[in-house]
N, C-alpha and C positions, 0 to 999 in steps of 0.2 A: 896493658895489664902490668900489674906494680911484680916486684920482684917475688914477695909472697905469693899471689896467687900463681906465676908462674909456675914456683917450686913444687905446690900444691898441684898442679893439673901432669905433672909430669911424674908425680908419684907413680912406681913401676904396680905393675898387678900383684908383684910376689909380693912387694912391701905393703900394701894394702892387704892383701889378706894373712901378713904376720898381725896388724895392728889389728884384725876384729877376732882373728886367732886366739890373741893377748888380751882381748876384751873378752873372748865371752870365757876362756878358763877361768878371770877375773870375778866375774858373775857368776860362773858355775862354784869358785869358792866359796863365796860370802854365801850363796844360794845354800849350796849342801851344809853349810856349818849349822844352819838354821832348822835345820832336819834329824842332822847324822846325830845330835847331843841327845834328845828326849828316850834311847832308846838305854842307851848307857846311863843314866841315872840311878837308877837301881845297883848298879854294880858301885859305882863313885860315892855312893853313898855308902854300901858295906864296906869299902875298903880306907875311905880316908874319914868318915863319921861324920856327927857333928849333922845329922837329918837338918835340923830345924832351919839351916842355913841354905840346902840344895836346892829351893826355888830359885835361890841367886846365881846358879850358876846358869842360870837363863836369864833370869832379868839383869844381870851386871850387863852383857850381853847386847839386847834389845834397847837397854837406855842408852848405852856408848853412840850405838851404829846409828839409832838414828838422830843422835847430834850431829854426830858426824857427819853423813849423809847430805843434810843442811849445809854446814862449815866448807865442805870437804871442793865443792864447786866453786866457791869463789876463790878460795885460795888458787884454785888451780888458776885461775883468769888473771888471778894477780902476777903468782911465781912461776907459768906456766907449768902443761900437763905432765911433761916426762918427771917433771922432781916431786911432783905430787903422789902421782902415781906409783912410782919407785919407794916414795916412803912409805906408802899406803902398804904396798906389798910387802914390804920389809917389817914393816909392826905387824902385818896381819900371819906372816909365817914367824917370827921370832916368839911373839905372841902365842901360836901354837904349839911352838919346841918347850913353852914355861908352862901350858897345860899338861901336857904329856910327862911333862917332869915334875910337877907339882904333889908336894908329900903331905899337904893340907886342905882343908876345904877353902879355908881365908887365901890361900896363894894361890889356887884355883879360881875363884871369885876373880881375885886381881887380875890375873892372865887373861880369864875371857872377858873384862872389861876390855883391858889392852888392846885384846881381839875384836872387838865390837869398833872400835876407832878405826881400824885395818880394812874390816870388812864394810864398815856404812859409807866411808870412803870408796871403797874399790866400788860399790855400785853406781856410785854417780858418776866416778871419775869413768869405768868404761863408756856410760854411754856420750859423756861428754867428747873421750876422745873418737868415738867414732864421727860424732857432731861435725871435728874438727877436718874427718878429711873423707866424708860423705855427704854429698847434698841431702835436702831435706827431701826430693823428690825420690831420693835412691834409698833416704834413708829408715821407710817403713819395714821393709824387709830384715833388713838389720836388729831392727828392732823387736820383730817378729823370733828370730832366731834366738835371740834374749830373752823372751816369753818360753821359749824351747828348754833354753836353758834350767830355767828356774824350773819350769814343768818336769825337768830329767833329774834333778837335783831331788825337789819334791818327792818319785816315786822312787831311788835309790839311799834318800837319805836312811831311812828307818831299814830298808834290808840289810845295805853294806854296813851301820852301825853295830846291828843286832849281828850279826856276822862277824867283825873284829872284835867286839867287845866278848863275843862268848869264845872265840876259837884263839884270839889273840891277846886280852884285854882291854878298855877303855881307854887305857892312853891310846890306841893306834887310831880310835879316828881323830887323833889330832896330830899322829906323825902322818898319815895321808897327805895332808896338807901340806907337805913339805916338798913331796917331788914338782906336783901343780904348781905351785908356788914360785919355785925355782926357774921350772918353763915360762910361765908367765913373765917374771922378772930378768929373765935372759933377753924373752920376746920385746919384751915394752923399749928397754935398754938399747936393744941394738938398731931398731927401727924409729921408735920416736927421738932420737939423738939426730936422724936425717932431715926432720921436719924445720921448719920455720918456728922460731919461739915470740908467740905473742903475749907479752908479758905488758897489763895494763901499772903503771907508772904511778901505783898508790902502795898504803900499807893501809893493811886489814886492823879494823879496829879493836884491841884488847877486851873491855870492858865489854864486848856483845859476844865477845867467843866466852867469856862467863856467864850473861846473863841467859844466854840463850839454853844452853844444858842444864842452869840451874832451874828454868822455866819447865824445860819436857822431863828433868825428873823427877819434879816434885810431881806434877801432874800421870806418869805413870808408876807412881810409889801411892799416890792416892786408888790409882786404877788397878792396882795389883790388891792392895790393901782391904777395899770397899768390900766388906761381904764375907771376907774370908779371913784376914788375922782382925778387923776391926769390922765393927757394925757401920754402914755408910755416914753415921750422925758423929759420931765417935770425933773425939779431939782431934787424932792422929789424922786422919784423913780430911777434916776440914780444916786442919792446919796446912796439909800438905796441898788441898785445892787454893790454899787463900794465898801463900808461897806460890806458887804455880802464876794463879789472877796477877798480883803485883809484878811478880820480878818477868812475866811476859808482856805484861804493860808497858813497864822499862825499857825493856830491850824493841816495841814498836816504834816508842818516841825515840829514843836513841835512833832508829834507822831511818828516821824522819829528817834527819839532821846531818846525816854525812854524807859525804863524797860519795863512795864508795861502798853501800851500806852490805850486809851478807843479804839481806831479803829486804829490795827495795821496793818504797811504796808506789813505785810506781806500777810494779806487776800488778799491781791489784788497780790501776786503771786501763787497764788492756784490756781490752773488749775480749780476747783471746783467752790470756790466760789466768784474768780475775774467775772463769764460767769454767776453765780445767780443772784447775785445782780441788775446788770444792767436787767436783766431777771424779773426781781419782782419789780422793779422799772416801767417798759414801763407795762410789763400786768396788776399790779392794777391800772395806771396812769388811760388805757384804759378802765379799766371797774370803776371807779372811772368819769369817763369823761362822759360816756355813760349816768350815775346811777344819775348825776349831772344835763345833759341836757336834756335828752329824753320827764323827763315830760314837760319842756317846749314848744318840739315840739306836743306832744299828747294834749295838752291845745289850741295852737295858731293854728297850722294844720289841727287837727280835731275833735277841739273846744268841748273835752272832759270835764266837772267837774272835780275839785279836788279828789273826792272820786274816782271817776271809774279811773282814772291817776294814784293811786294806787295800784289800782287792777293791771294795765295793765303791772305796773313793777314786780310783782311777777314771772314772767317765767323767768326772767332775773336772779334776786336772786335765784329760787328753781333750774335752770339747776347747776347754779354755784356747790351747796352744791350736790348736784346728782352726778356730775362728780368728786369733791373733794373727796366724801366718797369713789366711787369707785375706784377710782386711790390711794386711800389710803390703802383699803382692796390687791388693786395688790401690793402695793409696801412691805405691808407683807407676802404675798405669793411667790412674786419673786424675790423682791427684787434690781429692777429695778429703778430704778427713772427717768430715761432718755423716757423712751416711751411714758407713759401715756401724756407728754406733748409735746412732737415731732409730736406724732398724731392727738391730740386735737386743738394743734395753729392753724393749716390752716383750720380748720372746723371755727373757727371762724374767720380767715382773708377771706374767701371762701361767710361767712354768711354778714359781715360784708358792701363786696361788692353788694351782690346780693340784699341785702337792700338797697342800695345806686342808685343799678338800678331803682330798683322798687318804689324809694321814691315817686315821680309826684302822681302814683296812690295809695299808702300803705294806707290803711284802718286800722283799731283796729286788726283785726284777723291777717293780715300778718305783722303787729308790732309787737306783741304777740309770733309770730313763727319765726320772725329772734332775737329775745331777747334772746328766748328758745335757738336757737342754738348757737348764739355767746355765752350765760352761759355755754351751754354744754365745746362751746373748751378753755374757758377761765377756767374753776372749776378746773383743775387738777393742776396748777402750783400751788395751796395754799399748802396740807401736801406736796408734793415730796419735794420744795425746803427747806422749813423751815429742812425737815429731809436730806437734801445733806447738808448744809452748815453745821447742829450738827454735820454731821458723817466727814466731811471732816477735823477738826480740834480736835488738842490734847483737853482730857475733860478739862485742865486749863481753855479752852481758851471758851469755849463753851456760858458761858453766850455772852461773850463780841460778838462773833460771831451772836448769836440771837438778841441783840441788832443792831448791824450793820445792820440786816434782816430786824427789825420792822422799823429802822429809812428807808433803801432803801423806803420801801413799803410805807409810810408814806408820805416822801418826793415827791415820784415819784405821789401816791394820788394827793397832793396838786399845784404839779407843774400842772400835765396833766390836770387836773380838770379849772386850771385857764387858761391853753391856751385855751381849749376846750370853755370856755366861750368866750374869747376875739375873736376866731374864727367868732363863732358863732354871736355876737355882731357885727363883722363889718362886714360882711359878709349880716346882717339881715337890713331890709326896716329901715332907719331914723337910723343907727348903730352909727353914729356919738355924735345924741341925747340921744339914751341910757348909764344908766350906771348899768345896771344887766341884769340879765334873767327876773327877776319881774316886769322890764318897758320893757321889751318886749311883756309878758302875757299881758298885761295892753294896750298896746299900741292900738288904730284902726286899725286895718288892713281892705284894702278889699282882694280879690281874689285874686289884682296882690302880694298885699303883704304878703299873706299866700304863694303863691307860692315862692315868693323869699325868706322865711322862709324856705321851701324844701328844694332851693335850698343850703340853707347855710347848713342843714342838712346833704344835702349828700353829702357836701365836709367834713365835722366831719366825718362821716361813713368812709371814705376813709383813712382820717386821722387813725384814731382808727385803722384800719385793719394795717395800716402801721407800727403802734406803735407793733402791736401784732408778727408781721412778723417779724421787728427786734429784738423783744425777741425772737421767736423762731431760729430767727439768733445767737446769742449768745447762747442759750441755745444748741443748735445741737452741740457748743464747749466746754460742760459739758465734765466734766471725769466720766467714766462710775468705781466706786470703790465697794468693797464689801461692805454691810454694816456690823455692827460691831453686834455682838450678847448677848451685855450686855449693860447696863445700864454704865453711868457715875460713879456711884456713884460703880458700879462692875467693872469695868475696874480697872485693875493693873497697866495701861502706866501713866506717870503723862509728 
């Protein structure tokens, strides 16, 4: 055993569990930041103006983190984790101290862009360094706990927000972020400075850390755009899709051609994880879709309060994190990755539908119990895939491969999310007139137009199970591989 792996196998228990400590606060930031903002909106916009601009304080946001997110794992492969990770932390908390302090809506924008590079980073870099000093056999579990994570972030985001912002003001849920922040960045520091630095002996290529951001933003400035400040035909938006087509074309062939590329062609010859990606793109699209409209319909349909509309999405998030942990616990028991979600997909294409029967009549209770079971089939794909695609590639490759994961997931989020609106949008009474879910809630409806709300509901449900159905399509053409019994950071193979 080479010096590396040694140092790695004698890693003490306490310092293992500083480094997934460090990880998953890491996670539970970027997590909650994605939450705690939408509630505070209303306040940030009376106090610093300037409405027309306050979408962006969301979307600056979303476009940053998930470039970054892509970016953010190969750099670490190159310069290794700890300097990665330490900057990541350090933009994603300073970052927060310029929102909090921010006396304009435009220096606001700037800061949570700032933020968005912090936080799309800290997600791949945690799970990358756990990668680094957990087998793949041990490392469903871990992965599961990260599922946990987002799940706990999800259902405190909007309380603890709505809470600071009314008792304290809006800036505090971006000084929150500051004590986390600090533990995390003491944690990473004092424990990943013990490890071994595997640092791959290239430099990353300029011209693809440009083209690549300039690719996913034009593509969700088109997707933000479509329907709601532009009509889908509109200049703006098929300027911003044609921007998008080219300058991602570019940045393909550019990674066709280097050493080192951030997203090499060769992932997409792996029988592995050519058949994940597309797999973890349509299943979080779908529950990202779901998590995005649902309260709309529980509001307009059956004209629930805001508060209780919260409540009603908790079975949705708690199956999820239910199924996650346990398909996580099998997968270090067996070591399977393939099952837990073969079995699980059609419980939720199965629920998905049977809610879409039942929509005319769905009351709170049987919303409630198809949420519950579509979380159940959907919760297993979060640890299995994230641990097929580390085990499926050399450990050089590992960050950049996790990377490639959080950008699919990310991607596939924001696209399915914004057709699911547009769906639903034309679909819905006066669709033409609207341009969000918020002038739908708003809108008068009588009867006939709560029902025709249904109905557009349960052409989404349909939608959604279909999205789930052809991941579990692609997935069923997973490679069934052993997993590996050491750690990254133990492993001999380079």
């Amino acid at each position: 055993m080479n010096q590396t792996a040694t140092e790695a196998a004698r890693l003490p228990q306490r310092d293992l569990s500083m480094i997934i400590g460090g990880a998953m606060i890491a996670i539970f930031l970027a997590a909650l930041d994605q939450t705690i903002v939408a509630t505070a909106l209303p306040s940030i916009a009376r106090d610093l103006g300037d409405v027309a601009l306050l979408s962006w304080v969301v979307t600056s946001y979303l476009v940053t983190s998930i470039c970054a997110t892509a970016i953010a794992g190969k750099l670490s492969d190159i310069h290794g984790r700890r300097r990665l990770m330490l900057a990541a932390l350090v933009v994603f908390v300073a970052a927060s101290v310029a929102c909090a302090m921010a006396e304009g809506m435009a220096a606001l924008i700037a800061a949570r862009a700032a933020k968005g590079i912090g936080g799309g980073a800290l997600v791949t870099l945690a799970q990358t360094v756990v990668a680094d000093v957990v087998s793949p056999r041990e490392r469903g579990r871990y992965s599961a706990h990260f599922s946990a994570m987002w799940a706990l972030a999800s259902l405190l985001g909007p309380t603890v927000g709505g809470a600071l912002t009314q008792y304290l003001g809006w800036q505090w849920i971006f000084w929150i972020n500051l004590p986390l922040g600090l533990v995390a960045l003491v944690a990473v520091d004092s424990v990943l400075r013990k490890l071994p630095v595997r640092r791959v002996p290239a430099r990353i290529d300029v011209p693809s850390l440009a083209l690549l951001p300039v690719a996913t933003t034009a593509l969700l400035l088109a997707l933000s755009w479509g329907g709601v400040a532009h009509s889908w035909t509109s200049m703006p938006v098929l300027g911003a899709l044609a921007i998008a087509l080219a300058t991602g074309a570019a940045f393909w062939r550019r990674q066709g051609r280097l050493d080192e590329p951030v997203f090499a062609p060769a992932f997409l010859r792996d029988d592995v994880v050519a058949r994940v990606l597309p797999t973890i793109f349509l299943a979080f699209g779908a529950y990202l879709a779901l998590a995005i409209t649902m309260p709309v319909f529980l509001q307009v349909k059956l004209g629930l309060p805001p508060g209780d509309v919260g409540l009603m999405m908790i079975p949705l998030t708690f199956s999820t994190t239910i199924t996650a942990y346990a398909s996580g616990r099998y997968l270090r028991r067996t070591g399977d990755y393939r099952r837990p979600v073969l079995v699980s997909f059609p419980v939720a294409v199965l629920s998905c539908l049977a809610f879409a029967a039942a929509m005319p009549e769905a009351g709170p209770w049987s919303v409630g119990l198809a949420l519950l079971f579509i979380g159940f089939g959907i919760g297993p794909i979060f640890p299995t895939a994230i641990v097929a695609v580390q085990n499926a590639v050399a450990p050089r490759d590992v960050g950049a491969v996790t990377g490639a994961m959080g950008y699919a997931r990310a991607l596939g989020g924001a696209v399915c999310a914004a057709a699911a609106t547009a769906l639903v949008l034309a679909l819905a009474p006066q669709g033409g007139e609207l341009r969000g879910l918020d002038d739908l809630v708003r809108a008068p409806l009588g009867e006939a137009g709560r029902a025709a709300v249904a109905t557009a509901f349960r052409w989404l449900l349909v939608a959604v199970g279909a999205l789930v159905l052809a991941g579990w399509a692609f997935y069923a053409r997973v490679a069934a591989r052993p997993l590996r019994e050491q750690s990254v950071l133990g492993d001999t193979r380079r």
